[in-house]
PDB file of N, CA, C and O in Angstrom:
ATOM      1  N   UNK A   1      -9.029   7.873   7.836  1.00  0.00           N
ATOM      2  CA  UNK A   1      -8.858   8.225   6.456  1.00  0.00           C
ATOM      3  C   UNK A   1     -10.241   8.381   5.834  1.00  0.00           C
ATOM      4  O   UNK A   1     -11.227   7.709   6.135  1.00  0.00           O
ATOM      5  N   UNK A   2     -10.185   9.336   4.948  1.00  0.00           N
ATOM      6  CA  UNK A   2     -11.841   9.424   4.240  1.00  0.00           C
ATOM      7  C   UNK A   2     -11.766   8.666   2.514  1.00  0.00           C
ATOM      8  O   UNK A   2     -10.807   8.164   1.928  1.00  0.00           O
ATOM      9  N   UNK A   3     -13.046   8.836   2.125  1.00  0.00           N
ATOM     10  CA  UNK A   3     -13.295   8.554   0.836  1.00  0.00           C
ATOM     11  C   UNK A   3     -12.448   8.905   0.159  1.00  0.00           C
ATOM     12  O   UNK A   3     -11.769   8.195  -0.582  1.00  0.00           O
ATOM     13  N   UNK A   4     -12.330  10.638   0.403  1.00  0.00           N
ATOM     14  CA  UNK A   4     -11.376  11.035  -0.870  1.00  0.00           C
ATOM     15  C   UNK A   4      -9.939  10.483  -0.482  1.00  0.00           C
ATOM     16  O   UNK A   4      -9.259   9.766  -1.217  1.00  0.00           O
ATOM     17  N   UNK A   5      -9.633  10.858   0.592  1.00  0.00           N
ATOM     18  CA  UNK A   5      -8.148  10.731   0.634  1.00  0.00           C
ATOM     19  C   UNK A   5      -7.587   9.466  -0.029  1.00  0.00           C
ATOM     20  O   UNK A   5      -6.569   9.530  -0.719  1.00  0.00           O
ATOM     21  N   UNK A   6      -8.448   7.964   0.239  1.00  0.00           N
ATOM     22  CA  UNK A   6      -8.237   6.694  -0.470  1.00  0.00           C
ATOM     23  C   UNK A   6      -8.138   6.835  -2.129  1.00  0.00           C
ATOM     24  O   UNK A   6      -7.281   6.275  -2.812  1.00  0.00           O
ATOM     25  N   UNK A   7      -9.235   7.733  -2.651  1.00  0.00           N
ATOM     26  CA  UNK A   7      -9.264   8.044  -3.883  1.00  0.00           C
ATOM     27  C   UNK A   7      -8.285   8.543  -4.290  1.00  0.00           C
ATOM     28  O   UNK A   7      -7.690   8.345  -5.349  1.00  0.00           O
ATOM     29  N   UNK A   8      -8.033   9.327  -3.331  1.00  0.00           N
ATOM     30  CA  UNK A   8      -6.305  10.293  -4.491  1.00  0.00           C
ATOM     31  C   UNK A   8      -5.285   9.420  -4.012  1.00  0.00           C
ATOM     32  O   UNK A   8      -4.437   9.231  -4.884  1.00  0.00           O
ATOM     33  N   UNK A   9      -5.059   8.831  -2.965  1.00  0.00           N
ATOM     34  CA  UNK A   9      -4.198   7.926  -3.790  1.00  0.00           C
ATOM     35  C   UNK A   9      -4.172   7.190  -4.449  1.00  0.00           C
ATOM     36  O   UNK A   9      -3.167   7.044  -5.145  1.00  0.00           O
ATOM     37  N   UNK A  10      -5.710   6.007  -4.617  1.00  0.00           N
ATOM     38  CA  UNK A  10      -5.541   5.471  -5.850  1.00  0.00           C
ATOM     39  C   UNK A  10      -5.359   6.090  -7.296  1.00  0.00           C
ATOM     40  O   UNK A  10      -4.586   5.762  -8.196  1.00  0.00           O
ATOM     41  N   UNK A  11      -6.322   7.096  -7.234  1.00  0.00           N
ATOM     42  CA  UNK A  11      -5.629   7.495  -8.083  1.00  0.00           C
ATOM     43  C   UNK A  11      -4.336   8.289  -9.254  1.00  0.00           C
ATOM     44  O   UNK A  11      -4.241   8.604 -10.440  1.00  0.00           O
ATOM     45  N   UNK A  12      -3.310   8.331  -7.665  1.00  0.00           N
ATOM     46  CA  UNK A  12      -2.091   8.248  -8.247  1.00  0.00           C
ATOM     47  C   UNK A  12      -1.703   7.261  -8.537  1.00  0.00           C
ATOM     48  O   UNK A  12      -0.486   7.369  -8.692  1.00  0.00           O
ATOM     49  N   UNK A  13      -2.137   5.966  -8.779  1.00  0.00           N
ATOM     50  CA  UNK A  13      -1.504   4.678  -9.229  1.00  0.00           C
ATOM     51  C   UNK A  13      -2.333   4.572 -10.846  1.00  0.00           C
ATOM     52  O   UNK A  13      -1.861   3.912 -11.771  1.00  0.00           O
ATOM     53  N   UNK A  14      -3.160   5.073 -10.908  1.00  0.00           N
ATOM     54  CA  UNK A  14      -4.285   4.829 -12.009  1.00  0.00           C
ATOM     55  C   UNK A  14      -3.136   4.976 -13.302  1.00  0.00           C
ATOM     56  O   UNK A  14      -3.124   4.144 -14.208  1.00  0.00           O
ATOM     57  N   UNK A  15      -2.290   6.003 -13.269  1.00  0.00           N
ATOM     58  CA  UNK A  15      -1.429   6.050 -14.737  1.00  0.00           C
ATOM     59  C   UNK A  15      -0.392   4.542 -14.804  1.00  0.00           C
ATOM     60  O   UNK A  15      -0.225   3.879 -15.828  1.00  0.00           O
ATOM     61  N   UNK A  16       0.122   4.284 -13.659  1.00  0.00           N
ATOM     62  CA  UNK A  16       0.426   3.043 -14.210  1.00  0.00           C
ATOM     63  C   UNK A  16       0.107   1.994 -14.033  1.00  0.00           C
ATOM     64  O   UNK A  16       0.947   1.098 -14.115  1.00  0.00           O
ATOM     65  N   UNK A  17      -1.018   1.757 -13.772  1.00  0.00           N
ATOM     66  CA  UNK A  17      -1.617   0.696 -13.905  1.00  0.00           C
ATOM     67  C   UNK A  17      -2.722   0.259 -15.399  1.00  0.00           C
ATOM     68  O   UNK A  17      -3.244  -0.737 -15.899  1.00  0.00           O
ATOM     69  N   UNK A  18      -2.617   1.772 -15.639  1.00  0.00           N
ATOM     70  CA  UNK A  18      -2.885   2.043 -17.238  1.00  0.00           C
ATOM     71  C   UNK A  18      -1.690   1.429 -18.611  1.00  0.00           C
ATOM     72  O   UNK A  18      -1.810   1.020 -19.766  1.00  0.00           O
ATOM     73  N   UNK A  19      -0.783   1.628 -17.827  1.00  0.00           N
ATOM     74  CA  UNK A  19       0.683   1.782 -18.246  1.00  0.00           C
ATOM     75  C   UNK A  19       0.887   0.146 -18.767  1.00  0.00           C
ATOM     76  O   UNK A  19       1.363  -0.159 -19.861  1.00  0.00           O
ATOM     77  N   UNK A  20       0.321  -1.012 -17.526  1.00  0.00           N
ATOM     78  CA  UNK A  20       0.426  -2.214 -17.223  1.00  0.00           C
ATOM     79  C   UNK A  20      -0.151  -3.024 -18.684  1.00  0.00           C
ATOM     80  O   UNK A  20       0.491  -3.990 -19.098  1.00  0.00           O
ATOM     81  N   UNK A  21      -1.165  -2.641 -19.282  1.00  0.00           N
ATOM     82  CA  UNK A  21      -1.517  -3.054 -20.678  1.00  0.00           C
ATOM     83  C   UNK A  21      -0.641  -3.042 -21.530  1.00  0.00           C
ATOM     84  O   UNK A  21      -0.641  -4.113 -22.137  1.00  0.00           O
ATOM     85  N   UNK A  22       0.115  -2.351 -21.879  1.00  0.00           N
ATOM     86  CA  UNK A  22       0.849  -2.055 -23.098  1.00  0.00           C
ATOM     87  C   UNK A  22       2.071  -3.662 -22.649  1.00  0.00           C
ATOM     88  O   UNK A  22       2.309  -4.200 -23.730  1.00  0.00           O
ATOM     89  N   UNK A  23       2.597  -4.231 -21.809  1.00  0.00           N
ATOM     90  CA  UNK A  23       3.124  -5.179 -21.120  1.00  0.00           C
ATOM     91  C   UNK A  23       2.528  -6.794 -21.870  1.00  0.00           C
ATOM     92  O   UNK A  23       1.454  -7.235 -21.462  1.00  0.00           O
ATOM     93  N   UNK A  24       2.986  -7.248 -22.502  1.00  0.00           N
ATOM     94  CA  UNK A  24       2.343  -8.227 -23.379  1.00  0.00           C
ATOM     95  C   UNK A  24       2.837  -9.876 -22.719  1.00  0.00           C
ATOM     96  O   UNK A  24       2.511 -10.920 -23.284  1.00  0.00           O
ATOM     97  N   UNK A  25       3.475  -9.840 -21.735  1.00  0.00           N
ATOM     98  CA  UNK A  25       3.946 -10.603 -20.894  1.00  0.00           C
ATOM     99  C   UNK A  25       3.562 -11.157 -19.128  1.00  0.00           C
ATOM    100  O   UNK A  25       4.145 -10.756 -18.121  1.00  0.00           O
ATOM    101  N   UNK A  26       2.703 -11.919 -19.173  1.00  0.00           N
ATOM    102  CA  UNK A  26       1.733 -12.062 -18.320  1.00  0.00           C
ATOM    103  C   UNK A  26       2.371 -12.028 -16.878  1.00  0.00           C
ATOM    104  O   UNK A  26       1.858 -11.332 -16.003  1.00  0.00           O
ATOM    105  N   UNK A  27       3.609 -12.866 -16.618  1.00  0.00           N
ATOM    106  CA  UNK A  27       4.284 -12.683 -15.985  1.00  0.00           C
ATOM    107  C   UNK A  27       5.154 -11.310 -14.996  1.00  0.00           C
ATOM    108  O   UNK A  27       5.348 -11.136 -13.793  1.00  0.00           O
ATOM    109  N   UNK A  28       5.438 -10.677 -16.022  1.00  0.00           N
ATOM    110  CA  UNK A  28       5.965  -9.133 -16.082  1.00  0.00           C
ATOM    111  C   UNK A  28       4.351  -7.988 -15.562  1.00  0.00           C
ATOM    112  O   UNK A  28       4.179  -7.082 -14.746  1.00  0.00           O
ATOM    113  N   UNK A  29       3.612  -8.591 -16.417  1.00  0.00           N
ATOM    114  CA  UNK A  29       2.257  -7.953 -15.830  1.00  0.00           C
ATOM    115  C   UNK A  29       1.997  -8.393 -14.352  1.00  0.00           C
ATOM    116  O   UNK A  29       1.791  -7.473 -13.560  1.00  0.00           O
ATOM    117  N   UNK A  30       1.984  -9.329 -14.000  1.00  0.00           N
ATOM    118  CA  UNK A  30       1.872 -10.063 -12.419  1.00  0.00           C
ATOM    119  C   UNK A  30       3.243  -8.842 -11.669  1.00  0.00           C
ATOM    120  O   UNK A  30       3.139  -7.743 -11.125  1.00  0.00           O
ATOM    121  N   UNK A  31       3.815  -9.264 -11.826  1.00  0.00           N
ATOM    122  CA  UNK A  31       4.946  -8.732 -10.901  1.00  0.00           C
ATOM    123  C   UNK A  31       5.036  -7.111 -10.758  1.00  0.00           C
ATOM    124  O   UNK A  31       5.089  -6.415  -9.744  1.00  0.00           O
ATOM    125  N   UNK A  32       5.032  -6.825 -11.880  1.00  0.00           N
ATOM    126  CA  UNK A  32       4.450  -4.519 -11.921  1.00  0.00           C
ATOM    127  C   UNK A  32       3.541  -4.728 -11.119  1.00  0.00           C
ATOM    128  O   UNK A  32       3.671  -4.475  -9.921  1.00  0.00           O
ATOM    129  N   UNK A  33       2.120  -5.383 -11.798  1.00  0.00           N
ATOM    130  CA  UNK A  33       0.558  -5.414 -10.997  1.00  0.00           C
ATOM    131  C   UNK A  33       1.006  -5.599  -8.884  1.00  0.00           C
ATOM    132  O   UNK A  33       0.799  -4.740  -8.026  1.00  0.00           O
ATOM    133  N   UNK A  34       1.342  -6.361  -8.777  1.00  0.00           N
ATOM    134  CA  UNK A  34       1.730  -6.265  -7.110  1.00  0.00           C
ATOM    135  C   UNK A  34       2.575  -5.408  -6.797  1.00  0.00           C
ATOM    136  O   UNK A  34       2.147  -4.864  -5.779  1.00  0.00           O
ATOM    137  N   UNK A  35       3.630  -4.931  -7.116  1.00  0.00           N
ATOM    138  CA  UNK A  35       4.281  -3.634  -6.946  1.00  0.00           C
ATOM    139  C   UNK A  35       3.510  -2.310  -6.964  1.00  0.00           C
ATOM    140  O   UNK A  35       3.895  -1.334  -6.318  1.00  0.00           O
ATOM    141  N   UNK A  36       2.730  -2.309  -7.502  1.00  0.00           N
ATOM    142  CA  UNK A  36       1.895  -1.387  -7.068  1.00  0.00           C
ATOM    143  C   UNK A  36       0.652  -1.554  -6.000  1.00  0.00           C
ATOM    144  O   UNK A  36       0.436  -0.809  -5.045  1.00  0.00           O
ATOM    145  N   UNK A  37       0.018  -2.512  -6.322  1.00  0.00           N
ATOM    146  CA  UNK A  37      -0.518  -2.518  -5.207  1.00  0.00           C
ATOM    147  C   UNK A  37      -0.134  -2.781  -4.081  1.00  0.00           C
ATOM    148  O   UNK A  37      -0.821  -2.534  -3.089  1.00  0.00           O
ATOM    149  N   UNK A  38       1.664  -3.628  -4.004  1.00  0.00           N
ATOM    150  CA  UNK A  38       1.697  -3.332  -2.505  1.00  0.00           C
ATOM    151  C   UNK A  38       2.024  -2.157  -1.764  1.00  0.00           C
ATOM    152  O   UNK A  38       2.047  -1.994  -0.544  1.00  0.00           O
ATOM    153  N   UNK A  39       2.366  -1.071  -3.039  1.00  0.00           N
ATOM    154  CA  UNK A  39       2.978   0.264  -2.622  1.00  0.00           C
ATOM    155  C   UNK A  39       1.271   1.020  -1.869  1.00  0.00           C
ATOM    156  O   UNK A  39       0.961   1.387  -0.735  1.00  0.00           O
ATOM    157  N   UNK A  40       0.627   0.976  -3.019  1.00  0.00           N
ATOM    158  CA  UNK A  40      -0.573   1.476  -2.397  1.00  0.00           C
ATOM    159  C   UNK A  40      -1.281   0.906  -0.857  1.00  0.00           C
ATOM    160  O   UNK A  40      -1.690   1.657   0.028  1.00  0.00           O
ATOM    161  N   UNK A  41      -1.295  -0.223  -0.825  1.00  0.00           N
ATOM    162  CA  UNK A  41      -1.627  -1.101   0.509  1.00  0.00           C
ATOM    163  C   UNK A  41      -0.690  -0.489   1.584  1.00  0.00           C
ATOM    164  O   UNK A  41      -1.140  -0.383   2.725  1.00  0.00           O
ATOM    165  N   UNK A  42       0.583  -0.075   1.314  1.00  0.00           N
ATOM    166  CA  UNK A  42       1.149   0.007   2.578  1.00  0.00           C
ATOM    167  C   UNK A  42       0.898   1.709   2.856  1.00  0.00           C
ATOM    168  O   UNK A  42       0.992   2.042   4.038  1.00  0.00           O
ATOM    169  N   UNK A  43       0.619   2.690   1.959  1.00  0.00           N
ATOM    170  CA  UNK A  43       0.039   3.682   1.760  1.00  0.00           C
ATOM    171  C   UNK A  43      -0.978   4.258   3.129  1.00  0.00           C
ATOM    172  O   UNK A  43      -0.965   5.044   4.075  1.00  0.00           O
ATOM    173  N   UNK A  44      -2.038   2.982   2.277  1.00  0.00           N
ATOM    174  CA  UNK A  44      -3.141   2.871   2.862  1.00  0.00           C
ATOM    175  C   UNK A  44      -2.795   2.433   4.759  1.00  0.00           C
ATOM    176  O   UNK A  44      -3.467   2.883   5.687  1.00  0.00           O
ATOM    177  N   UNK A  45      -1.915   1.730   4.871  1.00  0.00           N
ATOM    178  CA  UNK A  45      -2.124   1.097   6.322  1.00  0.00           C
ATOM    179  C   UNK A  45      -1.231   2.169   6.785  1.00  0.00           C
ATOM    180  O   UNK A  45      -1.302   2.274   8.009  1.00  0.00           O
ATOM    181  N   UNK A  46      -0.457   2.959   6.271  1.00  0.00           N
ATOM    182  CA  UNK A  46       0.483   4.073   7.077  1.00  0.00           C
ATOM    183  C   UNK A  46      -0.501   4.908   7.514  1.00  0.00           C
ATOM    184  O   UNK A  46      -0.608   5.214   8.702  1.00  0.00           O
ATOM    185  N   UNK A  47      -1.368   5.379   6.493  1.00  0.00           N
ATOM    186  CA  UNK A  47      -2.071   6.865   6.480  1.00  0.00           C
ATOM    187  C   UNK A  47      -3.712   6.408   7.870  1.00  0.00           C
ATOM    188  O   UNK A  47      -4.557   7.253   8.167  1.00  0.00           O
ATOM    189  N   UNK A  48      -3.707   5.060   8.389  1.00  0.00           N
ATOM    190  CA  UNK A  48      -4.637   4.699   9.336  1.00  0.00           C
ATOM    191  C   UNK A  48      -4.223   4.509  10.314  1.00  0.00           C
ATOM    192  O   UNK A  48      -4.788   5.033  11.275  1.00  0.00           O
ATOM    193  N   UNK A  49      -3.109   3.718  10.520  1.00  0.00           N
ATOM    194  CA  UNK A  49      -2.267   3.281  11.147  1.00  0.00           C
ATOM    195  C   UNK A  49      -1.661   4.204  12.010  1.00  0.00           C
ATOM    196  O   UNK A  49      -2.031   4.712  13.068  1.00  0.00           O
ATOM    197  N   UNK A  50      -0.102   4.367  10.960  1.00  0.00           N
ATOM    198  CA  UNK A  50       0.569   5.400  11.453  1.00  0.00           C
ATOM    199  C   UNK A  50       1.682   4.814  10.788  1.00  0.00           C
ATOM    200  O   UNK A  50       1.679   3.661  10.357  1.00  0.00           O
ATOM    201  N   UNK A  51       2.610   5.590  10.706  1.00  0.00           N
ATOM    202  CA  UNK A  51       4.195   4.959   9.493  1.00  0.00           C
ATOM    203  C   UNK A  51       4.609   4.043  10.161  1.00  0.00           C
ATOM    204  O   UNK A  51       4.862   3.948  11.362  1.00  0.00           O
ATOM    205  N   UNK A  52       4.677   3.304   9.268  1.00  0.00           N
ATOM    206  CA  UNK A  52       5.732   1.965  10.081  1.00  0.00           C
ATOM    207  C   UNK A  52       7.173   1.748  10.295  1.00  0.00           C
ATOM    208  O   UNK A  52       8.123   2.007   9.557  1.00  0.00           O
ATOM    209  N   UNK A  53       7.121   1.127  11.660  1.00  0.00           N
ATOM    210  CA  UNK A  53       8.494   1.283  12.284  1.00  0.00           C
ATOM    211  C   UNK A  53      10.078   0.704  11.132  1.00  0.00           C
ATOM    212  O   UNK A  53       9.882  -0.088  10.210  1.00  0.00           O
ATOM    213  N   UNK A  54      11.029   1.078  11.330  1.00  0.00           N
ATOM    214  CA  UNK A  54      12.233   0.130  10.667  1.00  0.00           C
ATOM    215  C   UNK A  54      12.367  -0.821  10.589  1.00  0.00           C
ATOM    216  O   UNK A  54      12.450  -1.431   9.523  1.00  0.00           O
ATOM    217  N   UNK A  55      12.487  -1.629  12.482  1.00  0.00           N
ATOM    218  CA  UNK A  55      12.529  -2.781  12.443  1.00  0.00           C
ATOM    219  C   UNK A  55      10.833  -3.657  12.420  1.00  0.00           C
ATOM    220  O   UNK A  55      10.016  -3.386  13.300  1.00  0.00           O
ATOM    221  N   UNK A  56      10.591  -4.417  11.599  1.00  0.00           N
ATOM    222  CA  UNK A  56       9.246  -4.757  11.506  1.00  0.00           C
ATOM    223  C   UNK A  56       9.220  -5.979  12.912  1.00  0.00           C
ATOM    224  O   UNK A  56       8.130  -6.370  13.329  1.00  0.00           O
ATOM    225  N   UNK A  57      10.244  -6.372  13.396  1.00  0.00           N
ATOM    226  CA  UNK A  57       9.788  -7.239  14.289  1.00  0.00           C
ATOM    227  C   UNK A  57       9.643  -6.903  15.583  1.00  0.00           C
ATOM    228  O   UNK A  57       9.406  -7.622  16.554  1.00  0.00           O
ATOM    229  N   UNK A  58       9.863  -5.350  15.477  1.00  0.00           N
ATOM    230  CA  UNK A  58       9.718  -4.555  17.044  1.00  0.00           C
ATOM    231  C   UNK A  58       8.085  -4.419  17.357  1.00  0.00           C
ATOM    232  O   UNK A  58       7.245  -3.979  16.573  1.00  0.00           O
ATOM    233  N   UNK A  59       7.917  -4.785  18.358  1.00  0.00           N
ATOM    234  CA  UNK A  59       6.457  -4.774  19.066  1.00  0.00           C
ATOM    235  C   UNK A  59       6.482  -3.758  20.271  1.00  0.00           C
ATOM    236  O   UNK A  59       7.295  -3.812  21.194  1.00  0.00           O
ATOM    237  N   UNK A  60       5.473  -2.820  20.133  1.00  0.00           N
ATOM    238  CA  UNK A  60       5.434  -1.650  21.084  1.00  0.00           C
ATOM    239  C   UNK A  60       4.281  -2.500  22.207  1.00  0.00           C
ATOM    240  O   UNK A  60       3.268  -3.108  21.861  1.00  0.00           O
ATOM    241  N   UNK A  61       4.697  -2.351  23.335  1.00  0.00           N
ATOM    242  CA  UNK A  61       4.103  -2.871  24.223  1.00  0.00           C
ATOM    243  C   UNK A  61       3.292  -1.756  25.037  1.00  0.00           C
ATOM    244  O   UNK A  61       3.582  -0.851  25.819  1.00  0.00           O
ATOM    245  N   UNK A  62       2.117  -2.284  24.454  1.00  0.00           N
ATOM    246  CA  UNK A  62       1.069  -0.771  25.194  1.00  0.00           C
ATOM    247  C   UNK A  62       0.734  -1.060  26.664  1.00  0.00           C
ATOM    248  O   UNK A  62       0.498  -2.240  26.921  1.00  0.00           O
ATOM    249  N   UNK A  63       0.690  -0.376  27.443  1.00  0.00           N
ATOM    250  CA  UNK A  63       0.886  -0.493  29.265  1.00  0.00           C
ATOM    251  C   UNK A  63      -1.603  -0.403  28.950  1.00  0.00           C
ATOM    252  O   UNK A  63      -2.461  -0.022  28.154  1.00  0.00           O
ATOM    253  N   UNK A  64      -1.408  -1.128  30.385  1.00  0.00           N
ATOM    254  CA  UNK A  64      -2.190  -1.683  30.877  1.00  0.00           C
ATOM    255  C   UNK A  64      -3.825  -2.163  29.844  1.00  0.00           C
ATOM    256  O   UNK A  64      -5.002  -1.945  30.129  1.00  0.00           O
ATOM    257  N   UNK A  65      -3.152  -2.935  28.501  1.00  0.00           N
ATOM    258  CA  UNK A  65      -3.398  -3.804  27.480  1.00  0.00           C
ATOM    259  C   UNK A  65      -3.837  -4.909  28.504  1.00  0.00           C
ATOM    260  O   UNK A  65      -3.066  -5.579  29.191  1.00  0.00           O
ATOM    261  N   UNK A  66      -5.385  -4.997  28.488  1.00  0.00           N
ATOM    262  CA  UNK A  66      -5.897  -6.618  28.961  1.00  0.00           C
ATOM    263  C   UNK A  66      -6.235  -6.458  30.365  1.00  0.00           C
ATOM    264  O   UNK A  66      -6.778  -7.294  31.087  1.00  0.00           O
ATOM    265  N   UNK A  67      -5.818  -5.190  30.691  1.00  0.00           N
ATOM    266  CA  UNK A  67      -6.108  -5.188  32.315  1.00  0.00           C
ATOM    267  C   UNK A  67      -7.450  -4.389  32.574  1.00  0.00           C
ATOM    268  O   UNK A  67      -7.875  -4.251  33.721  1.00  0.00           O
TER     269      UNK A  67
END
């Protein structure tokens, strides 16, 4: 992933996280505030990564790993 690409997606979050001020409830602010960033975080680890599987507890077993 490059500079920009990280950039445009953050900054598709930038409007609501702008949004997050007007929220006068610290609580309610906590809980939006991680919803977005975990949307962006998982963003981020798809677009390096690669999309993540359905089942999260499936482990791809890569052949001759350690040998």
């Amino acid at each position: 992933m490059t500079r920009e690409e990280y950039l445009s997606m953050a900054d598709k979050r930038y409007d609501e996280l702008q949004a997050l001020n007007k929220i006068d409830n610290f609580y309610d602010y906590e809980s939006e505030f991680a919803k977005i960033m975990n949307e962006l975080s998982k963003e981020v680890l798809e677009k390096n990564l690669s999309k993540l599987p359905a089942d999260r507890r499936k482990k791809k077993h890569l052949p001759n790993l350690g040998k």
